[in-house]
C-alpha positions in Angstrom: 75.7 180.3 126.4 77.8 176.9 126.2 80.0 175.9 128.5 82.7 173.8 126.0 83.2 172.7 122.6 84.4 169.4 121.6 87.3 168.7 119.1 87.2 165.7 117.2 90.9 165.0 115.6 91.6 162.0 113.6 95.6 161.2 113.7 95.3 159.0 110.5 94.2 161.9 108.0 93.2 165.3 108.1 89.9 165.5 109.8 88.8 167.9 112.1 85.5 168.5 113.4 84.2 171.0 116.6 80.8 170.0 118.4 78.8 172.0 121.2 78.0 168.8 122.4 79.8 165.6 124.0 77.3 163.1 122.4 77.9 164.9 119.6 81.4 164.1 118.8 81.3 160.8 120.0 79.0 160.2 117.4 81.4 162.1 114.9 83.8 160.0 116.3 82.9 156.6 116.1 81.5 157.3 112.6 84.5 157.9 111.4 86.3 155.4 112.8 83.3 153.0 111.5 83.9 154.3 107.9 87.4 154.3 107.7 89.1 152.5 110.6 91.1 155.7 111.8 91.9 156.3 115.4 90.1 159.2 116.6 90.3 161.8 119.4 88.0 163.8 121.3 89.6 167.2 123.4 87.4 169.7 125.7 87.7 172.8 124.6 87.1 175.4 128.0 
């Protein structure tokens, strides 16, 4: 059973992504931001 999910959100275009892990969407994340210079947020999802 896992305790949260991670949403990854970017706020310059429509990606959305959901991990079961934190390293996870940090990865996601700073990929993204690496490949197309967007901002980026990670939420905790209880």
């Amino acid at each position: 059973m896992r305790d949260h999910r991670f949403h990854v959100v970017c706020r310059d275009c429509p990606t959305e992504l959901l991990s079961d892990s934190e390293r996870d969407a940090t990865r996601l994340a700073a990929d993204h931001e690496n490949a197309a210079g967007h901002n980026v947020a990670i939420g905790r999802v209880d």
